[in-house]
N, C-alpha and C positions, 0 to 999 in steps of 0.2 A: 698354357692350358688351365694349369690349378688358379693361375692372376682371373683369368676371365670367367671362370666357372664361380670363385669367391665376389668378384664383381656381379655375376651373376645372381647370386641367391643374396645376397647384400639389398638388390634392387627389388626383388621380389617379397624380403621381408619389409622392405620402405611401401611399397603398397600396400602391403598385408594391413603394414600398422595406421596407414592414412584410411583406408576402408574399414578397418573395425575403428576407426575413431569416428567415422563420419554415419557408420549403422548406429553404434552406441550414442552418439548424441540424437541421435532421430529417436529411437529408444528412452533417453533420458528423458527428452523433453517429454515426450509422450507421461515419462513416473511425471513428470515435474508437476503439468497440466491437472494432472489427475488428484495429484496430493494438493494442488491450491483450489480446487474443486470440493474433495473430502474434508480437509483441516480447515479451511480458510471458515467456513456458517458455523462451526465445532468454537471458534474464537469470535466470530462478530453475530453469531446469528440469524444471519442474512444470508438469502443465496449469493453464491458465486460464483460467474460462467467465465470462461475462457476458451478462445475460440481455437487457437493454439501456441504452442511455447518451441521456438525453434532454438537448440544448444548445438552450437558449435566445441567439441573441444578440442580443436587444430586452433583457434583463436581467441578460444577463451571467451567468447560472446555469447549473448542469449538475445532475443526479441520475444517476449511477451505481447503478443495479439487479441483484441475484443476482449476485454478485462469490463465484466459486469458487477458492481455489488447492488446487490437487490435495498429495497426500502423495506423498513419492520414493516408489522401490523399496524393496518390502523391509516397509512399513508396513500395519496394516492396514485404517486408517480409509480409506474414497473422499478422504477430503479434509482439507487441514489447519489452514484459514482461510477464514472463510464470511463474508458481507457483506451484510444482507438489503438497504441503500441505504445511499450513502455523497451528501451534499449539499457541491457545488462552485460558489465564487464565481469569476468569469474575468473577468479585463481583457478583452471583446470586442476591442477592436484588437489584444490580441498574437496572438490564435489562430492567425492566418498569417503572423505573423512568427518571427522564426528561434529567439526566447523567449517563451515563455506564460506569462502571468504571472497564477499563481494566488491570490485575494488566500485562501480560506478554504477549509479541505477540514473535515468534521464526517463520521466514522465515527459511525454510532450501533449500539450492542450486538453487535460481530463476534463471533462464537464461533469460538475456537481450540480443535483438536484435538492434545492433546499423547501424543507416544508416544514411549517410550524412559526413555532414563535421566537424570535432571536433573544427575546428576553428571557423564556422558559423551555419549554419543550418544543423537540423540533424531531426530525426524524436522525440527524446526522449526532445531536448529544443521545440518542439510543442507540444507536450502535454503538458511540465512544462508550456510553457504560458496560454493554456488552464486553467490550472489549477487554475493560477493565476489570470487571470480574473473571473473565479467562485469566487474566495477566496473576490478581492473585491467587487462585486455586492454581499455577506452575502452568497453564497451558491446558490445550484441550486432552480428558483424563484419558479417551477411547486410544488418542494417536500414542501417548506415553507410554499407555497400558502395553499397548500393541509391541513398541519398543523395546520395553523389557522386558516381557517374554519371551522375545528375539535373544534375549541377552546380549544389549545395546545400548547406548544412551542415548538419550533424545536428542536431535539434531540443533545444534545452535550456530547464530549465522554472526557475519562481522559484514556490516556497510560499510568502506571508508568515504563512499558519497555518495550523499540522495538529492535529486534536482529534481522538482517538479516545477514546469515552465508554461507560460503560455493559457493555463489554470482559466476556466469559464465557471459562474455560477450562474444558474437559471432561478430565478428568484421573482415570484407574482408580475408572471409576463415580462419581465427583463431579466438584461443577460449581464452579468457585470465582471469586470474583469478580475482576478485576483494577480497581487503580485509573486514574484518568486517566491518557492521556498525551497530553503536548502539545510540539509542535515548533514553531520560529518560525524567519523568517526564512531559510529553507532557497533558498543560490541567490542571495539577494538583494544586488545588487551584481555589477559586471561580467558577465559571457555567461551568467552560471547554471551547471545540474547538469546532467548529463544523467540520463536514465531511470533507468540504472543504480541511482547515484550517490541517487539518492533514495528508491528503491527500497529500498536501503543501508539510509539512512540512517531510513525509518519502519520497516521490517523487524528492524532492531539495536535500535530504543527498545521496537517493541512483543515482540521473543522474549525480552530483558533482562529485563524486567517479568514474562513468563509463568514464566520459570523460577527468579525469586527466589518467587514466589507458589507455583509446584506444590513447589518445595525448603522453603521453609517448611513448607507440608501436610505434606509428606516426615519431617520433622524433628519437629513435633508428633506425627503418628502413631508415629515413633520410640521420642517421651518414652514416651508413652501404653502402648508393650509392651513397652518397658524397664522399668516398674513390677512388670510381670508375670515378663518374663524375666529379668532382670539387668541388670548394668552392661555385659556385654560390647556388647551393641548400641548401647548410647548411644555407648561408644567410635567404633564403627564410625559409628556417623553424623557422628558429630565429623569424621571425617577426611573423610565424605562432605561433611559440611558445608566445608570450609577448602579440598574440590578446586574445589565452586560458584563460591567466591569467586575462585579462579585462573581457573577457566573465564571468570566475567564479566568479569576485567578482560580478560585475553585477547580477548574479542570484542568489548569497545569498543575495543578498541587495532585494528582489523580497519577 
């Protein structure tokens, strides 16, 4: 009687603990959604919609759903980075602790909106300076602030992989492809990145890549009406070409 009754409340706390694991992750995602909604314009200056963030912590998974970042002023698209799902692996025990540690993030097919000039200004190097200026004032001050008043430290995260796959760039009525990019190890060792800080850091691999890719297009359409017109424009793209090359080192050095 006491085997079966022990068995019994044994089984009852095994649901207990599956059921508030599965309310608390519907819960979470709900914070999670909200704070990359709050924090995310706070570090890039741009709006940022998300349609929803599903967390599992029986699995340790997330799905990130309708992932919008908006375009600065001044540009004409709604938006300059679209997300239909992004698939997240999470150590469950760091989520509430002061580092989360993510083991796998997988973008699949973002399409970026690029506007401006691949040689100078565009809409996607305004946001990376945005960016950048978060990174060096530590992050956005309002969410810090917040933080420590809690008597807390600001949350910092550990990637051990970032894949973004499958990448479209919409570029003066064409679409062009981009190749993989992958990031490792972001974070990992001592307290981590913060927000910023990695924000940074995927944002510099993935706009580096768009604009060797739209500058290329740039330069073959080039060749292609310098056949027609002359030499003087292939000139002119030369030099358009060799400011690319200062540009990108310049924003990796960022």
């Amino acid at each position: 009687m006491i085997r079966k009754l022990f068995f019994g409340v044994v089984i009852v706390l095994a649901v207990l603990i599956v059921v508030a694991a599965i309310v608390g992750g519907f819960f979470l995602g709900t914070i999670v959604k909200a704070g990359m909604e709050t924090a995310g314009p706070k570090i890039t200056q741009v709006s940022i919609k998300v349609d929803a963030v599903d967390l599992s912590l029986l699995t340790g998974s997330a799905k990130v759903k309708g992932l919008v970042v908006g375009n600065p002023e001044g540009y004409k698209a709604p938006q300059a980075i679209s997300v239909g799902s992004a698939d997240v692996g999470v150590n469950p025990f760091s989520v509430l602790s002061d580092k989360i540690v993510i083991r796998s993030v997988r973008v699949e097919a973002p399409e970026i909106t690029f506007e401006g000039n691949p040689y100078s200004g565009n809409n996607l190097s305004t946001i990376m300076n945005n960016v950048n200026a978060a990174t060096k004032s530590g992050g956005p001050a309002a969410t810090n602030a917040t933080a420590r008043a809690a008597g807390k430290p600001v949350k910092k995260f550990e990637v051990d992989d970032f894949l973004i796959t499958g990448a479209k760039v919409n570029f003066n009525g064409a679409t062009l492809p981009l190749p993989d990019i992958r990031l490792t190890d972001l974070g990992k060792g001592g307290d981590g990145i913060t927000a910023a800080d990695l924000t940074r850091r995927v944002l510099d691999a993935l706009i580096t890549a768009t604009i060797k890719v739209v500058a290329g297009a740039a330069t073959d359409a080039g060749k292609n009406a310098g056949q027609v017109v002359g030499k003087d424009l292939g000139k002119s793209l030369g030099t358009g070409m060799t400011n690319v090359t200062r540009g990108l080192g310049g924003l990796l050095k960022k």
